[in-house]
Every structure is written in C-alpha cells, then in structure tokens.
C-alpha positions as CSV (number, residue, x, y, z in Angstrom):
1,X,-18.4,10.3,13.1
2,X,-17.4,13.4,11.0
3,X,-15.0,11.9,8.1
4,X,-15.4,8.2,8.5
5,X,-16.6,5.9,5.6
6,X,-18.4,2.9,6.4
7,X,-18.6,-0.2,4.0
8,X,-21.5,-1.5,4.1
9,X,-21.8,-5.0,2.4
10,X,-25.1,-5.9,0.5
11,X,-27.6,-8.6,1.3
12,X,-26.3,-10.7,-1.0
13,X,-22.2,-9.9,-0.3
14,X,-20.7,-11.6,1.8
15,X,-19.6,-10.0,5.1
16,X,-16.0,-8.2,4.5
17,X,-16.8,-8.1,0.8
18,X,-16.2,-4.5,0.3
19,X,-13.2,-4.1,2.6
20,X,-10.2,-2.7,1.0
21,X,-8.2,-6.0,1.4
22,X,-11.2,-7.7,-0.6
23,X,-11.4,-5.1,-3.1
24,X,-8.1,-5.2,-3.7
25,X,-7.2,-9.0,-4.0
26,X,-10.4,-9.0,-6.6
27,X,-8.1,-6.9,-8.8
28,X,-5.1,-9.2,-8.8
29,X,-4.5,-11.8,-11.3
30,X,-4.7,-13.5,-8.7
31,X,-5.5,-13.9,-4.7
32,X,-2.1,-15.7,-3.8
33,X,-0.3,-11.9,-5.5
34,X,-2.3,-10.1,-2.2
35,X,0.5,-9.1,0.4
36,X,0.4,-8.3,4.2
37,X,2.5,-7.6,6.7
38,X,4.7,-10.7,7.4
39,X,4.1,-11.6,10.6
40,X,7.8,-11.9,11.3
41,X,8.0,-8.0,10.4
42,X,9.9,-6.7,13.7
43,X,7.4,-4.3,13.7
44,X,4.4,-5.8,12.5
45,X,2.3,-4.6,15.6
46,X,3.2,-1.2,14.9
47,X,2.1,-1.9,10.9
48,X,-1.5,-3.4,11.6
49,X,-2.7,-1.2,14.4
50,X,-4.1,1.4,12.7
51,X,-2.9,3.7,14.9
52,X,0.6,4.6,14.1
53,X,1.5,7.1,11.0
54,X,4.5,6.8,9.4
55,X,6.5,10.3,9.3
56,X,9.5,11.7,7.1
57,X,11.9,10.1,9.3
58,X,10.2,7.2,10.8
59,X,8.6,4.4,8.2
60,X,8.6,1.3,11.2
61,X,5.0,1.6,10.9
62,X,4.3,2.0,7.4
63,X,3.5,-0.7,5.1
64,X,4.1,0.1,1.4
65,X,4.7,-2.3,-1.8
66,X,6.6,-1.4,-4.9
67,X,6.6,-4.1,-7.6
68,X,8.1,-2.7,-10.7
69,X,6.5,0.6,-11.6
70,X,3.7,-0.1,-9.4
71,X,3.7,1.4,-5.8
72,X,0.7,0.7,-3.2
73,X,0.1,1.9,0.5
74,X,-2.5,0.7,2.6
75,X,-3.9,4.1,4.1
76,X,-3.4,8.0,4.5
77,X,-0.7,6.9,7.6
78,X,1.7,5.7,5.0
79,X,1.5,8.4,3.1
80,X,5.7,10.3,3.5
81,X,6.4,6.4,3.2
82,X,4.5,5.7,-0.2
83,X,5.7,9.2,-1.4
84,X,8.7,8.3,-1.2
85,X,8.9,4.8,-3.2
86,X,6.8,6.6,-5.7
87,X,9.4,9.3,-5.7
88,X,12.7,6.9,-6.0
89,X,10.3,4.9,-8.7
90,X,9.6,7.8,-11.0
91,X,13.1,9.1,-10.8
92,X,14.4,5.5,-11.3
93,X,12.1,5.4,-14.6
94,X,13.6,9.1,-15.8
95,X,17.0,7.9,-15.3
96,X,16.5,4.8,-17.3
97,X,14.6,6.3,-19.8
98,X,17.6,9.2,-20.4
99,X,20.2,6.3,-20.7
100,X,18.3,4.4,-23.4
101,X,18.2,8.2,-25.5
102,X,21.6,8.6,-25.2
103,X,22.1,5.3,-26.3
C-alpha cells in the first residue's frame, strides 16, 4: 500500500471522524456551508467515484468550489480543474485591484 494514508479514528472519535468531509465541515461556520456533489449533477457518478481525474480539457469529473476568493477541490484528481479557478480567481483579484489604483 505504497502512498496511501489511512485515517484512523481514536477510541473515543467517532467512526468517519477524521475523514476529509468531517474535517472539513468542522472548519465551517457552519455544517449546512459543507457542499457535495448535487445529485442531479449530469455527471455526478463520474464526480464521486474516485476513479476519474479531471484533465486540461475534460473537468466532467472534477468537483471544485470557488466562493469568493476562496477555491477548494476535493482531491489530487481535480487538480487542472482547481488550477484553473484559482488561476481565473487570482487574475480576477489583479484586475480589480489595478482598476481601483487607477481610480
């Protein structure tokens, strides 16, 4: 098992406590803020597998959420996906920045 992590919970966790979903809802103001992938999400088979990776010119199966400034992905397989967002959000953030300058 060369390169897999495995979360192991502690007696007194409960079981799924130190999954990534967990870990990341505990961060959020609050639970209800967590997203997934709709379920109505044409491709929401290819999103949850976990065995699709997005590419440059495919992002059916990559699941990636911008809000604001902030950009997340779920794992490495979403990677040319999140890379972009991030990409169009920091050059979004340049652009508006220069404007207010010139202002």
């Amino acid at each position: 098992m060369r390169g897999c992590v495995i979360y192991i919970e502690r007696p007194d966790e409960p079981n799924g406590y130190r999954s990534v979903q967990a870990e990341v809802t505990r961060a959020l103001a609050s639970a209800s803020d967590y997203q997934d992938v709709p379920p109505a999400d044409p491709d929401c088979g290819l999103k949850n597998d976990g065995r699709h990776r997005d590419s440059l010119d495919d992002a059916r199966c990559a699941f990636v959420v911008r809000d604001g400034q902030y950009v997340s992905a779920r794992w490495p397989g979403d990677a040319h996906t999140f890379a972009k967002v991030l990409a169009n959000a920091v050059s979004e953030a340049v652009t508006k920045s220069r404007s207010s300058e010139s202002d």
